[in-house]
C-alpha positions, 0 to 999 in steps of 0.5 A: 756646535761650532766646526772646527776650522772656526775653532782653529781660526779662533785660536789662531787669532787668540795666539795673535796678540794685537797689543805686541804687533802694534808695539813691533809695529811702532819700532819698525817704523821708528827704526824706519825713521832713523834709516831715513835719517842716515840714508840722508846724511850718507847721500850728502856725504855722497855728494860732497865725494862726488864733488871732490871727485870732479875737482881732482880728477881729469877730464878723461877720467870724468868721461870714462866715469860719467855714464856708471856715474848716471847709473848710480844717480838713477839707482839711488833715486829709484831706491829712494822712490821705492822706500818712501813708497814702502815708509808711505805703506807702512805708515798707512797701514799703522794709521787703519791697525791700531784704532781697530780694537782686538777681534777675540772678544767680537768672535767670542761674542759672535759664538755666544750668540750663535750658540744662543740661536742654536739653542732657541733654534731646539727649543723651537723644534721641540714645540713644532713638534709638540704641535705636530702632535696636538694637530694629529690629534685635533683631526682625529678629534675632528674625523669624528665629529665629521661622520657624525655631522655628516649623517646629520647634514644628509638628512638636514639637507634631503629636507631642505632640498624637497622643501627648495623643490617646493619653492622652485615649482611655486618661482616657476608658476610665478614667472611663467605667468609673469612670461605671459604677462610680459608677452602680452605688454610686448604686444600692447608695446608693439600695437603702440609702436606701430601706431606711434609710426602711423602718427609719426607719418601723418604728422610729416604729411602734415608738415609738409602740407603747412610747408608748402601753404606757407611758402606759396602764401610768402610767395604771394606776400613777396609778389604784393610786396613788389607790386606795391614798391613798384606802385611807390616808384611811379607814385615818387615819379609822379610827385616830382613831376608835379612838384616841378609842374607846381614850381613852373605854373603855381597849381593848386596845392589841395592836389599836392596835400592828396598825393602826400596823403596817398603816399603816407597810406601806401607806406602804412600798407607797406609796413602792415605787409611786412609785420604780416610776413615776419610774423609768418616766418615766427610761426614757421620757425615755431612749428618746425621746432614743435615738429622737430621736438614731437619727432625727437620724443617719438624716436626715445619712446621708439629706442625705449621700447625696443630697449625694454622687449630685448631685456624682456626677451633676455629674461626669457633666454636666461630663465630657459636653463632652470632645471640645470641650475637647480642640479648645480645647485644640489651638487654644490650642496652635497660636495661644498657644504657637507662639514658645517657648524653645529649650530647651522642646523636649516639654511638655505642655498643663498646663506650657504653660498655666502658662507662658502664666499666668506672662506673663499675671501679669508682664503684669498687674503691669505694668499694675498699676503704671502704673495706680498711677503714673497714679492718683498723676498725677491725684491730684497734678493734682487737687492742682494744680486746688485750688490754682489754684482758690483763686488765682483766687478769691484773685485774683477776690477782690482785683479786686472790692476794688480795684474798690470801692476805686476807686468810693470814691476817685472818690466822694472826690475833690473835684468840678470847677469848671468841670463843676458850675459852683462859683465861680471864683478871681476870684470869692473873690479879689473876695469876699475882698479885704476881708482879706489873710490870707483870700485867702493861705488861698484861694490856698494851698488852691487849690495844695493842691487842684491837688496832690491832684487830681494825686496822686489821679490817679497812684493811679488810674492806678497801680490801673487798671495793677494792675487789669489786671496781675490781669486778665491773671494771672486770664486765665493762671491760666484757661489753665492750669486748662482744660489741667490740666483737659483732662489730668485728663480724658485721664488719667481715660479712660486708667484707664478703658482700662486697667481695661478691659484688665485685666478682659479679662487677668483674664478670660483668666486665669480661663480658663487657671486652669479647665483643671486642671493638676499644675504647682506655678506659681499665682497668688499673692492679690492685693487687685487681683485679688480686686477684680477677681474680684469686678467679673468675678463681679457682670459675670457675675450677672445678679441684681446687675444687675437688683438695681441697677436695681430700686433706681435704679428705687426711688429714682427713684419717690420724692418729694422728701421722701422722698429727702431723709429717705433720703440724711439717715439714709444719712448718719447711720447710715454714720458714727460720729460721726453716729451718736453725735451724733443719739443725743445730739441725740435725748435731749437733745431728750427732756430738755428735753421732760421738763423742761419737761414737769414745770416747766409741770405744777408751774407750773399745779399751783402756779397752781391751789393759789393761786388756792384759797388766795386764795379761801379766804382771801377767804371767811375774811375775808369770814366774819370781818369783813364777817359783819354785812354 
């Protein structure tokens, strides 16, 4: 049940009586009050004493006095800050005690329910039990049934494999005569292709011909063009000659109406001419563009049937290893398939894959889902690590305060007389004995020291026992992060396992899914299975690897400089918000540059104008008043 050292903290805190400690608690402090009250008064009594003293006194005896007068003014502040300090504890201790309620009936509530677990805890073995028995008896039950399923699925499958051999031997005459079909297409297709080539040719030799008649009769339509120009010039140069003639002698004017009539001709010619030539160009831009488009539908028609006999040829190499497969597939048969149903009594190959395909995916799932149920393990134990790292440096933390606290208290408390050989009490009694009131001072600091001394020695010892309360916590916070630690580590190996075993399952099914198969059952997308498509893709290219290498090669080369620049604009660029900030970064930078640029260019600009003025300025007044000189 329940140990017992648990049993003895129990009694322990059930013979503590919260309500009598609250009450002691209350008294002490009300007794602390009173103290409080007293020390008051009696330190006014003290100052009106002192005040006495330095008015009836002499002054030799006010100095003699004085420096023991110090000492005993620090003392009493010191006692006085360290009393408000222990009332201001106490107060707060009082304050976070007595709203907390009494811990017996919480643990007493905690044992019930453990006891209450313990108990759930048996009930759940002994039905674990229970069906550890019902399942041996179940494969038993299922042995049985196997041997005699066994024999049956011999026979069903020796028959359904003669009838699969008689199937396979009809697919291979079909596909060999679909074989020599495809050869003689492949032929036809090759003929075709060679002469598509002829004709291609042809027609660029043809092209090329209307090319060059064309350009030679645009030539000839260019050179008419320039002669009827020049013909249009003389025949300008003519009309104004005869129109000045006209002018000078008055000639007839039916010569002038025939040369208007001439040139009106020769501008409808010239107009013609260049309808003509545009209209050719029209057409060689057509016919381009028709031999252009002819040739562009020739060379698909080219790809499309190199395209189709690669395929072709494809089909022939993979058809090549029927008689392996056939093998395969009687071995898959007699090693996967023997325990099936009763009611599968003839299936094919393809419905006996799907099967098999179906189990490999309920398998799949499965180990899908512990794998996230230890994800979500390991992420909530990494949870538990963080935190038990900030304990312990919390708590690490509070040591080396309470440490230095400790070295401050031992430098503060007042030395030993008898270790650094101060004067005794005798000795101040004779050194004193000249004034009563001197020696009642002395004898009360004394008293005060001895009380000190003794309350400084409680706080030390209370601290030592703190000290190493924390020690002990840190050690068990220690514990507790190596086990979580190590169960991180197990849990780690278990992913990786797993991860193993469902590229192994994913390889399995990428193996059934290659013989084709009618059956409707196919494996739905999954991001789990693509992932892993693509781990089993990289795992069989060999190019990623090597890719892989040649880039740790790479950056293993680099200097430190260099991977220092690499892993900082790595850094950048694959952010956003990096990459905002940089480009902010870098035109501010710009700016400033700019700024400052432009202030020390107008600065020196400024300098330079000054300094010429103040010449001039010096030369003018050296001009005006000092000319003589």
């Amino acid at each position: 049940m329940i140990s017992s050292d648990v049993k003895e903290g129990y009694e322990k805190w059930k013979a503590i009586k919260f309500a009598d400690v609250k009450q002691t608690l209350q008294a002490k402090c009300n007794e602390v009050a009173n103290l409080q009250e007293e020390s008051e008064a009696s330190r006014k009594r003290l100052i009106e004493m002192s005040r006495e003293f330095k008015r009836t006194t002499d002054e030799s005896v006010r100095n003699q006095v004085a420096p023991l007068m110090k000492y005993f003014q620090k003392e009493i502040d010191s006692l006085l800050h360290r009393s408000k300090t222990g009332e201001s504890c106490l107060l707060e201790l009082l304050q976070n005690f007595v709203p907390l309620p009494s811990p017996d009936k919480l643990i007493s509530a905690l044992f019930h329910t453990i006891d209450a677990l313990k108990e759930d805890v048996k009930t759940r073995d002994r039905t674990i039990l229970q069906l550890k028995v019902k399942t041996e008896e179940l494969e038993d039950l299922n042995s049985k049934a196997f041997t005699q399923r066994w024999e049956e699925r011999e026979n069903n499958l020796r028959f359904e494999v003669a009838e699969n051999e008689n199937i396979l031997k009809d697919e291979i005459l079909l596909h060999q005569n679909e074989i020599s079909k495809l050869k003689e297409t492949i032929e036809k297709m090759n003929n075709s292709r060679e002469q598509a080539g002829q004709e291609i040719i042809d027609l660029r030799n043809k092209h090329e011909l209307e090319l060059t008649a064309r350009g030679q009769e645009v030539e000839l339509l260019l050179n008419d063009q320039e002669k009827l120009q020049n013909q249009l010039g003389n025949a300008l140069a003519k009309n104004d000659a005869s129109l000045d003639h006209n002018i000078a002698f008055q000639p007839q004017n039916k010569l002038v109406s025939e040369l208007e009539q001439d040139l009106i001709c020769k501008e409808n010619e010239i107009d013609l001419l260049s309808r003509k030539i545009i209209g050719n160009e029209q057409l060689l831009s057509d016919n381009n563009k028709t031999h252009t488009n002819q040739i562009s539908d020739l060379n698909t028609q080219i790809l499309r049937f190199k395209n189709r006999v690669f395929e072709l040829e494809n089909l022939l190499k993979n058809q090549e290893d029927y008689h392996e497969i056939k093998q395969e597939l009687s071995t898959l048969k007699m090693i996967e398939f023997g325990s099936s149903k009763e009611d599968e009594v003839s299936n094919s190959a393809e419905k006996l894959l799907a099967t098999k395909n179906k189990q490999l995916q309920t398998q799949c799932t499965k180990l899908r889902t512990e794998n996230g149920r230890l994800n979500d393990e390991s992420q909530n134990l990494e949870l538990s690590l963080q935190n038990a790292n900030t304990k312990i440096t919390k708590y690490e933390k509070q040591i080396e305060q309470l440490e230095q606290d400790i070295i401050r208290l031992q430098q503060l408390l007042p030395p030993r007389p008898e270790v650094e050989g101060i004067s005794t009490p005798a000795n101040t009694d004779l050194y004193l004995s000249s004034n009563d009131f001197l020696t009642e001072l002395v004898q009360n600091q004394q008293i005060q020291q001895s009380t000190s001394n003794e309350k400084d020695h409680g706080l030390i010892s209370i601290l030592l026992s703190q000290r190493e309360r924390l020690k002990e916590k840190h050690l068990a916070l220690q514990h507790d992060f190596d086990t979580v630690k190590h169960q991180s580590n197990e849990l780690q190996i278990r992913i990786s396992t797993l991860e193993h075993d469902n590229m192994r399952l994913y390889e399995k099914i990428r193996f059934l899914q290659s013989y084709p198969h009618t059956s409707q059952s196919h494996i739905l997308p999954d991001k789990s299975l693509q992932r892993y498509s693509h781990d089993y893709e990289s795992k069989l290219d060999p190019f990623t690897a090597f890719n892989r290498k040649e880039i740790f090669s790479r950056y293993s080369r680099m200097p430190g400089t260099d991977r220092a620049i690499f892993n900082i604009g790595k850094v950048i660029l694959s952010n956003r918000i990096t990459r905002r900030l940089a480009l902010f970064y870098l035109l501010i930078v710009h700016i400033l540059l700019f700024v400052g640029i432009y202030f020390y260019t107008t600065y020196e600009m400024c300098r330079v104008n000054a300094y010429a003025e103040c010449l001039r300025s010096f030369e003018e007044h050296m001009q005006v008043h000092h000319s003589a000189q």
